[in-house]
C-alpha positions as CSV (number, residue, x, y, z in Angstrom):
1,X,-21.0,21.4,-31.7
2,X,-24.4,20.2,-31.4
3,X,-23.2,16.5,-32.5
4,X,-20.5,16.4,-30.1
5,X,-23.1,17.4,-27.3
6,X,-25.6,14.8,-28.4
7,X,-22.8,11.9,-28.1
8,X,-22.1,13.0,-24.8
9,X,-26.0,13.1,-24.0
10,X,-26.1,9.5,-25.7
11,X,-28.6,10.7,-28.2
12,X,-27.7,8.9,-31.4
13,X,-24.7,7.3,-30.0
14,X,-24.1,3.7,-29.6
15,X,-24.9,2.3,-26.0
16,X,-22.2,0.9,-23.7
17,X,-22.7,-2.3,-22.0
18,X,-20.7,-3.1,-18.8
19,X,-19.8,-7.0,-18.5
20,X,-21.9,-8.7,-15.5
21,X,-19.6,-9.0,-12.4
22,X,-19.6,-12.2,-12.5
23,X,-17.5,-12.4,-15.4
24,X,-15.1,-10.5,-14.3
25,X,-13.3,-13.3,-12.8
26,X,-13.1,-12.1,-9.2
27,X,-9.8,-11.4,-7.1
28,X,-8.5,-14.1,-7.6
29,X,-7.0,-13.8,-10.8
30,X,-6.3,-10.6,-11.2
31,X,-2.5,-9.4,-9.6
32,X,-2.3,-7.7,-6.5
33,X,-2.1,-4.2,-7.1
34,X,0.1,-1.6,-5.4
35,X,-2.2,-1.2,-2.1
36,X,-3.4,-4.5,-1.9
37,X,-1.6,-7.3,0.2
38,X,0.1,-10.2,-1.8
39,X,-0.1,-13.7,-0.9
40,X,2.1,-14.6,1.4
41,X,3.9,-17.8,-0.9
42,X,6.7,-17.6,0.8
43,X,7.5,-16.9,4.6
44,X,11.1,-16.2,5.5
45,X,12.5,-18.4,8.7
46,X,15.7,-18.1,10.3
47,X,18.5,-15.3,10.1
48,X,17.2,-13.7,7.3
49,X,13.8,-13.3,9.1
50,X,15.3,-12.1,12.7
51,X,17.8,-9.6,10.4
52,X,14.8,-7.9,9.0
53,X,12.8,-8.0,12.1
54,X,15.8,-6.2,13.6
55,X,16.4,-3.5,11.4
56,X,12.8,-2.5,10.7
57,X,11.8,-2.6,14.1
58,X,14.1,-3.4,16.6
59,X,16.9,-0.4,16.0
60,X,14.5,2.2,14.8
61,X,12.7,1.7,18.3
62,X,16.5,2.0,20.2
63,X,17.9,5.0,18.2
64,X,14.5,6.9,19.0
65,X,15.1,5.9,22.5
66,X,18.6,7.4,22.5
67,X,18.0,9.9,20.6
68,X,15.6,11.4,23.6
69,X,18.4,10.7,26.1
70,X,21.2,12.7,24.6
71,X,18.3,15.8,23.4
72,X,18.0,15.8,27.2
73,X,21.5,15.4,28.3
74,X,22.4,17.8,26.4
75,X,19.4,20.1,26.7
76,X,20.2,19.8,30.3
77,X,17.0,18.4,31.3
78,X,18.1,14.9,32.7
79,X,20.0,16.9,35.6
């Protein structure tokens, strides 16, 4: 046991070197990982572009809208 605790203490174990950051080869070339934003390479124009627009922003903002007008039209708070 007492071997195990002295190579987590480091006494008699072999030291670990960390690489200088430098080396590391900055962001750059590394991938983008699964929270950090990609580069944009290539930007959608045209239908596809208003399409998505649409249903990401566009009709989730109008079904929350009339979602609230028939909760009170049928709540009976609109009268």
């Amino acid at each position: 046991m007492s071997r195990a605790l002295d190579s987590i203490h480091g006494k008699g174990a072999v030291s670990a070197r960390l690489r200088p950051a430098a080396a590391a080869g900055g962001p750059s070339g590394q991938a983008a990982g699964p929270f950090d934003i990609a580069p944009d390479t290539e930007r959608e124009h045209g239908v596809a572009g208003v399409l998505v627009t649409g249903l990401l922003v566009i009709y989730p903002a109008f079904a929350t809208v009339a979602a609230i007008v028939v909760g009170l039209s049928l709540s009976g708070g609109g009268a």
